[in-house]
C-alpha positions in Angstrom: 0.0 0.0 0.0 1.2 3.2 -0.6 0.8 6.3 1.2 2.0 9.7 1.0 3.4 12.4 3.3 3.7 15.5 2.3 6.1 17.8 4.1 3.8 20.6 3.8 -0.2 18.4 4.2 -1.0 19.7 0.8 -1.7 17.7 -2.2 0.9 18.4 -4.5 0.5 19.0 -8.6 1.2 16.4 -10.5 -0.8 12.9 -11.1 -0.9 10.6 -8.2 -2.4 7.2 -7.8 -3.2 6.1 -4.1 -4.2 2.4 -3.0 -7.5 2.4 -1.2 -10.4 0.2 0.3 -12.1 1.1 -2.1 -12.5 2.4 -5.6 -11.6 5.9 -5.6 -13.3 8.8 -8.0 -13.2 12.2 -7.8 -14.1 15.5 -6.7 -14.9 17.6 -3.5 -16.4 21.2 -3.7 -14.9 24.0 -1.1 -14.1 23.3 2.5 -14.7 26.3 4.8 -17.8 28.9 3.1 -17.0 32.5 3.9 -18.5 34.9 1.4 -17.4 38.2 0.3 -19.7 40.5 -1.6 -18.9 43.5 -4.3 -19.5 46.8 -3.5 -23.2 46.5 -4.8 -25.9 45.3 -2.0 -26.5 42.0 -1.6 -29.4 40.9 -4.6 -32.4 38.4 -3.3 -33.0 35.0 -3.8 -34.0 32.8 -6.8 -36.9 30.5 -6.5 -35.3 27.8 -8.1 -34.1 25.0 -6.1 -31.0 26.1 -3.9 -29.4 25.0 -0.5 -31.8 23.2 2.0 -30.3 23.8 5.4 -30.9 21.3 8.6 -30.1 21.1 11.6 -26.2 19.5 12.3 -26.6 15.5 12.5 -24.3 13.1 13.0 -23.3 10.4 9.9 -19.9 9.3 10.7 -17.8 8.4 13.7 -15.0 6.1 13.5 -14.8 5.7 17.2 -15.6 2.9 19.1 -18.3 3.2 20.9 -20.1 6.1 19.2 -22.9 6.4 17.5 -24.5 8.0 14.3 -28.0 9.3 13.6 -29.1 5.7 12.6 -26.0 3.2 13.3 -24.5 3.2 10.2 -21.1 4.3 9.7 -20.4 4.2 14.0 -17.5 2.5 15.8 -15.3 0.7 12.5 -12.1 2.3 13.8 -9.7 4.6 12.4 -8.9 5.0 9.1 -5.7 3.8 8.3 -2.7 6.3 6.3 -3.3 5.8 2.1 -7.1 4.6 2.6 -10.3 5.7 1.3 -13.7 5.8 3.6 -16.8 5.6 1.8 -19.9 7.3 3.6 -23.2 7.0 2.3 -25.3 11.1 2.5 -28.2 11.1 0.5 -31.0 9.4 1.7 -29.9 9.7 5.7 -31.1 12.2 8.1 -32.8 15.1 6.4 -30.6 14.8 3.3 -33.0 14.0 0.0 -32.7 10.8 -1.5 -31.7 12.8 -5.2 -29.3 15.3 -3.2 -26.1 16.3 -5.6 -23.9 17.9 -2.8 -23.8 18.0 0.8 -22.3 20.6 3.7 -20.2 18.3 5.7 -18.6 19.2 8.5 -15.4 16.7 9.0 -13.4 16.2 11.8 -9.7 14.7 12.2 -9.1 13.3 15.6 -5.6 12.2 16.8 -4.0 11.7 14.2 -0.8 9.6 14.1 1.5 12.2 12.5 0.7 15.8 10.5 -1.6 14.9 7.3 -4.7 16.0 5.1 -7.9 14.4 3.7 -9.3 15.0 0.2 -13.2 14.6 0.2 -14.3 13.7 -3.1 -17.6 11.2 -4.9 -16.8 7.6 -5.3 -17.3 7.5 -8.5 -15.0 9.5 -10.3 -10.9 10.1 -9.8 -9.6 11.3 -6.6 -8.3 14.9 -7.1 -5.4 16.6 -6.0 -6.9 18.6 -3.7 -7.0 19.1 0.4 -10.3 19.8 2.3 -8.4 19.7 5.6 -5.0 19.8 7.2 -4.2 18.4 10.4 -1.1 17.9 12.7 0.1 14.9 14.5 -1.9 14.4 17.7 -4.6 17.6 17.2 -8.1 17.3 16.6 -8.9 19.7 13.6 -12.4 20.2 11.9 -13.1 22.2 8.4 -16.8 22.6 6.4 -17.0 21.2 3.2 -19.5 21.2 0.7 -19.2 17.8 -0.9 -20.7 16.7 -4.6 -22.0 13.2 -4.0 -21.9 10.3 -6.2 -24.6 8.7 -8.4 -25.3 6.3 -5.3 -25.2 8.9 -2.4 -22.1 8.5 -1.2 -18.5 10.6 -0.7 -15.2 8.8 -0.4 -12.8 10.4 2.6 -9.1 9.8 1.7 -6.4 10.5 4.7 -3.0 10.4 4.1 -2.2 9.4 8.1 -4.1 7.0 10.2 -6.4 8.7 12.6 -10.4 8.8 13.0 -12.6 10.3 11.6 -16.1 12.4 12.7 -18.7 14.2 9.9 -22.0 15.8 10.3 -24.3 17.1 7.7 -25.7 20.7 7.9 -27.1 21.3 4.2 -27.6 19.5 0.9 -28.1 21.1 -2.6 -30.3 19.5 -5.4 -28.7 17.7 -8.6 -29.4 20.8 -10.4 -28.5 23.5 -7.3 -26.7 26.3 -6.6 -23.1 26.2 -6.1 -22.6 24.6 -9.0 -19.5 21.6 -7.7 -16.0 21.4 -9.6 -13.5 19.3 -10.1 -11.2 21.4 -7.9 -8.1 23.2 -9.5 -5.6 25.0 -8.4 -5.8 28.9 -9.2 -2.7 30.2 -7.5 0.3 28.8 -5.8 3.1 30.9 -4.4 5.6 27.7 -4.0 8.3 27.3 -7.0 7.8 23.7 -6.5 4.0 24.2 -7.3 1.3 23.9 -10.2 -1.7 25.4 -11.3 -4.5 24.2 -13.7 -3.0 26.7 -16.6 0.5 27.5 -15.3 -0.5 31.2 -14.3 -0.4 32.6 -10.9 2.8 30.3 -10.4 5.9 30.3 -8.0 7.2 34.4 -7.1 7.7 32.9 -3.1 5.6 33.7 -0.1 3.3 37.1 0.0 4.4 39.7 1.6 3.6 41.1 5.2 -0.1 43.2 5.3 0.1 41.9 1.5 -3.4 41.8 -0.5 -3.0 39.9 -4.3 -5.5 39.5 -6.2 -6.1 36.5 -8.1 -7.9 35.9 -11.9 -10.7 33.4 -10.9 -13.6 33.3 -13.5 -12.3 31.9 -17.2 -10.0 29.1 -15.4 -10.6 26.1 -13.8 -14.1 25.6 -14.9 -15.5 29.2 -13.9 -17.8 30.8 -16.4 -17.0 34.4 -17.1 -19.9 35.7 -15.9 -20.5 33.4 -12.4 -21.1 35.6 -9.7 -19.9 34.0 -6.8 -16.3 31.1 -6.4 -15.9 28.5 -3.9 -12.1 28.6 -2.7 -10.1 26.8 -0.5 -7.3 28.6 0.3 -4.3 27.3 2.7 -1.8 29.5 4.4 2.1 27.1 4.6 5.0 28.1 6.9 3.9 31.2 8.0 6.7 33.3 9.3 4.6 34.5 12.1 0.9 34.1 13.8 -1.7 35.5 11.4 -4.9 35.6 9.8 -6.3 35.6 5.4 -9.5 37.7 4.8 -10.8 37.0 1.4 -13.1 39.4 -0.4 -13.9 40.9 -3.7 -11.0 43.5 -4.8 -13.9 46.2 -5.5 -13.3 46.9 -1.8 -11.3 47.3 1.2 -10.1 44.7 3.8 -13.6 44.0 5.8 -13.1 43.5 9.3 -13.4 39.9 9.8 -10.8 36.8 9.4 -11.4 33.7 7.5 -8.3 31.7 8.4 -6.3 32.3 11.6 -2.8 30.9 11.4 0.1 30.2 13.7 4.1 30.6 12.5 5.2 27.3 11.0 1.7 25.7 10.4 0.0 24.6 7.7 -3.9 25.9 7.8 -6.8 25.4 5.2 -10.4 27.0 4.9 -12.9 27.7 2.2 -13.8 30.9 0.9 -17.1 31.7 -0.9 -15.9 35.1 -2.7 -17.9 37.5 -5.1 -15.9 37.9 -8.0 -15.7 41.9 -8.9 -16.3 43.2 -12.2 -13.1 42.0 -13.6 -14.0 38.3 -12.3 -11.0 38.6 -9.7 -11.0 37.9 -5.7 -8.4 39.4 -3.5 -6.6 37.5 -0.7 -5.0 39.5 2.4 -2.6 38.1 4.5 -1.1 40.0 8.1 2.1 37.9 8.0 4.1 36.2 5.2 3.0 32.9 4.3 3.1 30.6 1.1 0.0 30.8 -0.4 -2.3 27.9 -2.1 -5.5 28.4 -4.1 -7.8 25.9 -5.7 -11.5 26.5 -7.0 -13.9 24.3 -6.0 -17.2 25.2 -7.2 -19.2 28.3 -8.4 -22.3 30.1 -8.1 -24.3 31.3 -10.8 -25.8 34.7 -11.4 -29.2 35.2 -9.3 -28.6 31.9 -7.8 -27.9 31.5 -4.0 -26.4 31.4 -1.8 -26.6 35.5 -0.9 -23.0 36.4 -0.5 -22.2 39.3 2.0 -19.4 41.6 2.7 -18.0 39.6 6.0 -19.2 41.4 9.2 -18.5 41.0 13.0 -21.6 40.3 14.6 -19.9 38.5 17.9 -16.7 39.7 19.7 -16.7 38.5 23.7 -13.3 39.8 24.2 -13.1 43.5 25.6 -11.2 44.6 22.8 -10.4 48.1 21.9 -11.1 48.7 18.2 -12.4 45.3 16.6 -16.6 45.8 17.3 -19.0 44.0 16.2 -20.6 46.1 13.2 -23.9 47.6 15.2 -22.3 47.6 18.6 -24.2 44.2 19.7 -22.9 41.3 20.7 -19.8 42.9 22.1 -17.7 42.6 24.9 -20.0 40.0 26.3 -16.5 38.6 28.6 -15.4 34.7 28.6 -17.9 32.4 27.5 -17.9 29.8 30.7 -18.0 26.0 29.9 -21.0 24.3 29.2 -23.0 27.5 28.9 -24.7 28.6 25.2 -25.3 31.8 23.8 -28.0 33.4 21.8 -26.8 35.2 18.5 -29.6 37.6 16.6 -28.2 37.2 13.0 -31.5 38.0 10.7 -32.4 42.0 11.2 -29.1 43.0 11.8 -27.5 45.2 9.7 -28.3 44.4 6.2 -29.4 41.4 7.0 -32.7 40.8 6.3 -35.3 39.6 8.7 -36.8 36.0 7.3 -33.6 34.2 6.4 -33.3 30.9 6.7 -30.2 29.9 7.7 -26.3 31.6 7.6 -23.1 31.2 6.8 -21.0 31.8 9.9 -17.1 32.2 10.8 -16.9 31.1 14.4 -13.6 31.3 15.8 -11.9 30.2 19.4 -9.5 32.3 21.2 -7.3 30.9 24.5 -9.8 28.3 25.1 -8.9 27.3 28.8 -8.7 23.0 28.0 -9.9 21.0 25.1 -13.5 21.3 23.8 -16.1 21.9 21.3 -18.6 24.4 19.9 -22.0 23.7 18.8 -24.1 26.0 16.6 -27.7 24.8 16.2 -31.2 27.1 15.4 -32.7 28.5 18.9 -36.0 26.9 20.0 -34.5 23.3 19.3 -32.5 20.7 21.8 -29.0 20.7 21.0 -28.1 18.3 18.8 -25.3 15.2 19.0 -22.5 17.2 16.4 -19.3 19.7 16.6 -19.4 22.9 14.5 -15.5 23.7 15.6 -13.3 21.5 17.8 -10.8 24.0 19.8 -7.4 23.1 22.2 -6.4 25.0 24.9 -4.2 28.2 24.3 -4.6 28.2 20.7 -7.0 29.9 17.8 -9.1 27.5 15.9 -11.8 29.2 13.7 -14.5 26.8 11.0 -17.3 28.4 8.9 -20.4 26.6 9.4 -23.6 26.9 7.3 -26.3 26.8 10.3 -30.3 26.8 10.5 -31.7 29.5 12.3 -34.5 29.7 14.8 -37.5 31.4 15.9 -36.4 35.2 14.9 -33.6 34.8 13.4 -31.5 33.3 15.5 -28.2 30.6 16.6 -27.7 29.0 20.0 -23.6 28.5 19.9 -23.0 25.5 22.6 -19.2 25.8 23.9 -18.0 23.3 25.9 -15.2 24.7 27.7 -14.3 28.4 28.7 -13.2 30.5 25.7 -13.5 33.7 24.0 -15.7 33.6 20.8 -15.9 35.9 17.2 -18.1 35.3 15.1 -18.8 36.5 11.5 -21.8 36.5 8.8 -20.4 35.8 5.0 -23.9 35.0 3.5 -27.3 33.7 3.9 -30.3 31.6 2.7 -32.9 34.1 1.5 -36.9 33.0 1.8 -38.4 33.9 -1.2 -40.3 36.4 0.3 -38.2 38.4 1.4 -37.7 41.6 0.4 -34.0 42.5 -1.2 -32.3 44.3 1.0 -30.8 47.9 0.9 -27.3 48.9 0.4 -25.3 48.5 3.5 -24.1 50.9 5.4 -20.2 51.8 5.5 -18.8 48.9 7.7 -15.6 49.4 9.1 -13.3 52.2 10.1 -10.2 52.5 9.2 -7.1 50.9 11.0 -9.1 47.9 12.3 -7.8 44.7 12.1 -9.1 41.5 13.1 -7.0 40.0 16.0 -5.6 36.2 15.8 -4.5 36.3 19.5 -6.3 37.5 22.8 -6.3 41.0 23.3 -4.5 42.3 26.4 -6.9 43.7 28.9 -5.0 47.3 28.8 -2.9 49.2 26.7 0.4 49.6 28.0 0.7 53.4 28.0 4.1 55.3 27.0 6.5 55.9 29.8 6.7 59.0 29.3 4.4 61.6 27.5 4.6 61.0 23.4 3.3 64.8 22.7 3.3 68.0 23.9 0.7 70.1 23.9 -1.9 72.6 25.4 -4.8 70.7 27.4 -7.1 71.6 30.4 -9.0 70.2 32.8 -12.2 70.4 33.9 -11.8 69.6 38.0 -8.6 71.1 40.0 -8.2 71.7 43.7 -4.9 72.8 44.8 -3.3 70.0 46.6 -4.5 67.3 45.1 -2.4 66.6 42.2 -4.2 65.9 38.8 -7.7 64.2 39.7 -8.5 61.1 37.3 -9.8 57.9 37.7 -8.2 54.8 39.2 -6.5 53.3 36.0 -6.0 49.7 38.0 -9.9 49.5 37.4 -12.1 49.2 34.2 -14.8 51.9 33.9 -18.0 50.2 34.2 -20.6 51.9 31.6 -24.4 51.2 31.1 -25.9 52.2 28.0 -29.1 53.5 27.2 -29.5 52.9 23.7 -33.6 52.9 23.0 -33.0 55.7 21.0 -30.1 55.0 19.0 -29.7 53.4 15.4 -27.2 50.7 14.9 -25.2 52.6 12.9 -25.2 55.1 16.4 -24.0 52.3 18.4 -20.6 51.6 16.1 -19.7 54.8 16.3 -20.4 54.7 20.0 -17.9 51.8 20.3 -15.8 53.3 18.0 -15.2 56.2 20.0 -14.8 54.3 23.4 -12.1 52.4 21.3 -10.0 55.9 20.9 -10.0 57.2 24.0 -9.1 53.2 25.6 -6.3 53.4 23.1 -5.1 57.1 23.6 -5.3 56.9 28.2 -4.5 53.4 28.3 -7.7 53.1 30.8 -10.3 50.1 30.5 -13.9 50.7 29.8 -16.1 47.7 30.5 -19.7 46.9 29.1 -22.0 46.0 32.2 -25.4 45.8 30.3 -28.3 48.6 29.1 -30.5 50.5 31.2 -33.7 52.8 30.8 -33.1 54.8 33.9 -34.0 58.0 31.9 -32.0 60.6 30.5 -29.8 62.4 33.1 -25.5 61.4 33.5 -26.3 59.8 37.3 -25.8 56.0 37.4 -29.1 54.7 38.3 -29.1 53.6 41.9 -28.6 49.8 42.5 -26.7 49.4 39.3 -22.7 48.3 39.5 -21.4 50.6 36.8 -19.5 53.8 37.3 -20.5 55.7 33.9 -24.0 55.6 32.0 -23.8 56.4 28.3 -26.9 58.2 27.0 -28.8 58.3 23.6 -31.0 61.7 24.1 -32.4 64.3 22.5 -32.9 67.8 23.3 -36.3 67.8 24.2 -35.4 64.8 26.9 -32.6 66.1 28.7 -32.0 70.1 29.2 -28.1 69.6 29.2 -28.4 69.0 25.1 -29.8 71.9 24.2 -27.8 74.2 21.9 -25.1 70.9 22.0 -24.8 67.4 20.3 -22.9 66.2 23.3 -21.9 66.9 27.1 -19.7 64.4 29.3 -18.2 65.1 32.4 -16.7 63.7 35.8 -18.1 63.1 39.3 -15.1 63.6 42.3 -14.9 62.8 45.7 -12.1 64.8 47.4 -11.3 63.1 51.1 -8.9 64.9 53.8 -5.4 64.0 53.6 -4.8 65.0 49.8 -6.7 61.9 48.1 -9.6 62.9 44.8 -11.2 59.9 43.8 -13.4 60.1 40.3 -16.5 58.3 41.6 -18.8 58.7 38.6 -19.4 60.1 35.0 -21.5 60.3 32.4 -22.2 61.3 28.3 -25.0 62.2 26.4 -25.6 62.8 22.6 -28.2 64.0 20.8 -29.4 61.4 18.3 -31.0 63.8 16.0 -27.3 65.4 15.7 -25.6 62.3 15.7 -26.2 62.0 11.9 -22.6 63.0 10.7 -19.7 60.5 9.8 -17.7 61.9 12.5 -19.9 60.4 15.4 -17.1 58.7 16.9 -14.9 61.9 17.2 -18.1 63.3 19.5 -17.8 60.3 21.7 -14.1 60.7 21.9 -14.4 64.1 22.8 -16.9 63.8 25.6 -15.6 60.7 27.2 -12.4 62.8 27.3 -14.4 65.1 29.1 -15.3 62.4 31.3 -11.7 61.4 31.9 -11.3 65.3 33.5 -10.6 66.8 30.3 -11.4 70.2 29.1 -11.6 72.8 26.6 -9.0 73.9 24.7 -8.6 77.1 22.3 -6.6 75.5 19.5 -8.9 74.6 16.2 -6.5 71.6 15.7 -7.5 69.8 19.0 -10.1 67.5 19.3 -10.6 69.2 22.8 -11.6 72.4 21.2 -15.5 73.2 21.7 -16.5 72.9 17.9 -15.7 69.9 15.4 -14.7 71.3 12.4 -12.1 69.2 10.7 -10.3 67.7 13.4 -9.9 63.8 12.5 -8.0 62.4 15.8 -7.1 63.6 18.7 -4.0 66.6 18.4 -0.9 66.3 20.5 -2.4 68.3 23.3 -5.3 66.0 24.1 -2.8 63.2 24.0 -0.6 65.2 26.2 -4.1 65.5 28.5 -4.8 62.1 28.0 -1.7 60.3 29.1 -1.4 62.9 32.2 -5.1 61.6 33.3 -4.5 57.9 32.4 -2.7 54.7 33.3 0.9 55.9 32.7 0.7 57.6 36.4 -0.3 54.0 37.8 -2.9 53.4 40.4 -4.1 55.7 42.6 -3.4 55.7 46.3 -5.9 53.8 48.6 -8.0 56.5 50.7 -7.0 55.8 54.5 -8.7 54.4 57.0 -8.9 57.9 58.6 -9.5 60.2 55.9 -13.4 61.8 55.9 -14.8 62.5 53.0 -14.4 66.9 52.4 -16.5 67.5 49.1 -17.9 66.6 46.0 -17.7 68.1 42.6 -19.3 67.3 39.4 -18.4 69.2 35.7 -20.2 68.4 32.8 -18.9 70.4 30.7 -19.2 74.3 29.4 -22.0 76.2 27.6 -21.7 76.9 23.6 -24.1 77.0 20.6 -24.7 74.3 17.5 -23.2 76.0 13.9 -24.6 74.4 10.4 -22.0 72.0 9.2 -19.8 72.0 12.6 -20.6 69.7 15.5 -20.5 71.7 18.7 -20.0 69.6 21.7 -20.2 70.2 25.8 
């Protein structure tokens, strides 16, 4: 029997012929979907047969021991290196009996040393192609839709021994939408490479924060005119920890990853890209990596599925710049083991209310041990089947296609304590649902999607990066500069009945600056309707509330689009302590694309920040042109925030002296300038 190992766990060009248990035949259509859209809105569904989703079921585990949806296919052992698994689909579980392809979710577990499998029908020649990569010892899953054979069935090569786990989530009709391939290689960076036409050939790995864009439709089987590829695309020997983000080259680098990858690995996922008007897809990488890229199937125009322009709509981590893109769903903290949370998908956004089901990126950051996550519609018992199998420490991310429930929405099941992202790169459209309307702009500029956990500060300057002029709202001599305790997150409620999703970006956006520019944590502690003042409502553990408000609800508005400002406690014996604060914009005003400069400014103010004179500063009283914060306000910023270290305890025999609150200073609205308080 022969086997084969390459160094790399990618099939190489060149014919190969592999001994198996059975006959082998060939083809398997995309691992990983993540969808990209042009810059046009996403178009409705066809009525024509397309992707039926279900719910994940189990229809393979080698394991002894386990068990299958009906029996078949449980317990037989592990596949051994150079063999060929056949696995009967259609007909089993909610798959149709006439299915062409099916979305298979495949899992390698334990294997004996590093490897790949190439998923493929039985009856036709096996390809040279990878659906997944795994290492020696690792458990490793990746989604792949999978054309099936004339009986049913798909054949599951390995090139190591090691078991082998699969559950179906989707099926598409013999004459469906996307359209399978034989897969073929588009673009490979190695010299000792090949590509179906010799083009896109050798040149070495892609550079650092390098985007190239790759000639898709015309080769490999693509029409001209399809609308939509299936890739799989595999970063080799990266040179450092990373992450690809694949997306039409009409726009810019969306804020979401669809392949994390660590220095030295070998890592494979799908990619369901729109092709933009030139029939190209672009491919960024954050670190220098060989790059592999094979087509595995397309999507006609008007067909689905509905590709998107990747968006955040999960981030539990309490990071400083990468929101989700409406504000929701962020900062939720640690996902504990054995716990599930509810994502809202349909209505957000663009998204359309009424879908179906989604196509999701979910990815696992410092998972505390070993575990699984399970994505499954809400309203329905959790079902027997892995979406994404995760070790500790590491960063393991698979795109699922999921069902959703009552109102749009996915449980996600983790079994162990991690941070989660999560990220929409298309949907299944009902028929009656209305097209949507372009999105909105999406990401702001200098946000990256991280690959590793975030720290939980910013480690400030030593010493001051600017000089410049800067105030401060609350002084009393002999007491040093008053701020908050930086060894401390700010606790904030929102009220946010009034405010758009669009408003609650920018929100996030703007906490993101000020985090980044004082070093100081800010930490989400849930909503509140406790009207439209800057107290904390009483009872509520927060130290900030952050108000959207209008002029005819709260006095403090009028004549401004936004006022912030401290609360201090000053005890005998020298010691201020910041013991509150507050902001408040008026939504009506909040219509301009600078909204997160307003949020800087008057959480700045809540920091102990005040006017300035100088046009240039964001500090100044009217936004006219400013972009960023000027050298002064940094200058302000750093001498209120963590670079001067925790404050000093108050003693057990200070009394408290006063109390002082500042929200701010009087000024006027102007036409096209943003006045703020």
């Amino acid at each position: 029997m022969t086997s084969h190992d390459p160094s790399d766990a990618i099939a190489e060009g060149g014919a190969r012929r592999f001994v198996a248990l059975v006959a082998v035949a060939g083809f398997l259509a995309s691992a990983m979907l993540v969808l990209s859209l042009a810059p046009d809105a996403p178009r409705a569904r066809s009525a024509t047969g397309e992707i039926v989703a279900t719910e994940p079921t189990r229809l393979l585990d080698t394991r002894p021991g386990e068990s299958t949806i009906d029996g078949e296919s449980a317990g037989e052992g592990r596949i051994e290196a150079g063999e060929t698994l056949s696995v009967r689909v259609a007909g089993r579980a909610e798959v149709p009996a006439d299915a062409g392809a099916a979305f298979l979710n495949v899992v390698a577990i334990s294997p004996e040393r590093r490897g790949y499998l190439t998923i493929f029908p039985c009856d036709g020649d096996q390809p040279t192609a990878a659906s997944l990569n795994y290492e020696g010892g690792s458990v490793t899953a990746n989604a792949t839709l999978a054309r099936l054979s004339g009986d049913g069935s798909v054949c599951i090569f390995s090139s190591a021994t090691t078991h082998l786990v699969a559950d179906v989530t989707g099926s598409v009709p013999d004459d469906g939408s996307p359209v399978a391939l034989t897969p073929a290689r588009l673009f490979d960076s190695r010299d000792t490479g090949t590509t179906v036409d010799d083009l896109f050939l050798g040149g070495g790995p892609v550079d650092v924060d390098s985007v190239t864009p790759i000639d898709v439709a015309g080769r490999g089987g693509v029409p001209a005119d399809a609308a939509s590829v299936m890739l799989n695309v595999t970063a080799v020997g990266a040179q450092a920890n990373g992450w690809v983000t694949v997306f039409s080259c009409d726009d810019d680098v969306p804020l979401a990853a669809n392949l994390n990858y660590s220095a030295g690995g070998v890592v494979g996922n799908g990619a369901l890209a729109t092709l933009d008007d030139t029939g190209r897809v672009c491919v960024y990488s954050k670190a220098s990596i060989e790059l592999v890229v094979d087509v595995t199937a397309y999507v006609p125009d008007d067909r689905d599925p509905v590709a998107a322009e990747p968006i955040r709509l999960l981030e539990s981590r309490f990071t400083r710049s990468n929101s989700t893109i409406d504000g929701q769903s962020w900062r939720l903290g640690r996902r504990f083991g054995g716990t599930t949370t509810q994502l809202q998908i349909g209505g957000r956004w663009f998204v359309p209310d009424g879908i179906d089901a989604a196509f999701i990126n979910v990815t696992a950051i410092g998972p505390s041990t070993r575990g699984f996550v399970t994505i499954y519609p809400c309203g329905t018992e959790r079902p027997n089947a892995a979406s994404l199998n995760f070790v500790a420490g590491e960063v393991r991310a698979n795109s699922v296609l999921v069902k959703l429930g009552g109102g749009g929405t996915a449980c996600i099941y983790t079994s162990a304590e991690t941070d989660l992202v999560v990220d929409l790169s298309g949907w299944i459209d009902d028929p009656a649902t209305a097209p949507p309307t372009e999105p909105p702009p999406t990401s702001t500029p200098g946000a990256t999607p991280d690959t590793v956990v975030a720290p939980s500060t910013t480690q400030p300057p030593a010493t001051s990066p600017t000089s410049g002029a800067f105030s401060l709202l609350i002084e009393q001599p002999g007491y040093g500069v008053i701020r908050w305790d930086p060894c401390r997150p700010i606790r904030y409620l929102v009220n946010s009945a009034l405010a758009t999703p669009e408003q609650i970006f920018y929100m996030n956006q703007g906490i993101a600056k000020i985090e980044q520019a004082s070093g100081i944590d800010f930490e989400y502690v849930g909503q509140t309707d406790g009207g439209h003042e800057l107290d904390v409502p009483a009872g509520q553990n927060a130290d900030a509330v952050l108000v959207f408000s209008s002029r005819a609800l709260s006095s403090r508005l009028v004549g401004n689009v936004g006022v912030g400002g401290p609360s201090v406690n000053f005890y005998s014996g020298g010691r201020a302590r910041m013991t509150s604060g507050g902001v408040a914009v008026d939504t009506e005003q909040m219509t301009q694309g600078n909204q997160h400069l307003v949020w800087a400014h008057e959480l700045a103010h809540m920091l102990n920040l005040g006017h300035v004179s100088d046009p240039n500063e964001l500090m100044a009283p009217l936004l006219d042109g400013q972009n960023d914060f000027g050298p002064g306000d940094r200058q302000g910023l750093w001498t209120v925030g963590a670079a001067q270290g925790c404050l000093p305890a108050v003693r057990a025999g200070d009394h408290l002296v006063a109390s002082e609150s500042n929200f701010g200073h009087e000024h006027h609205d102007g036409h096209d300038e943003q006045h703020t308080d």
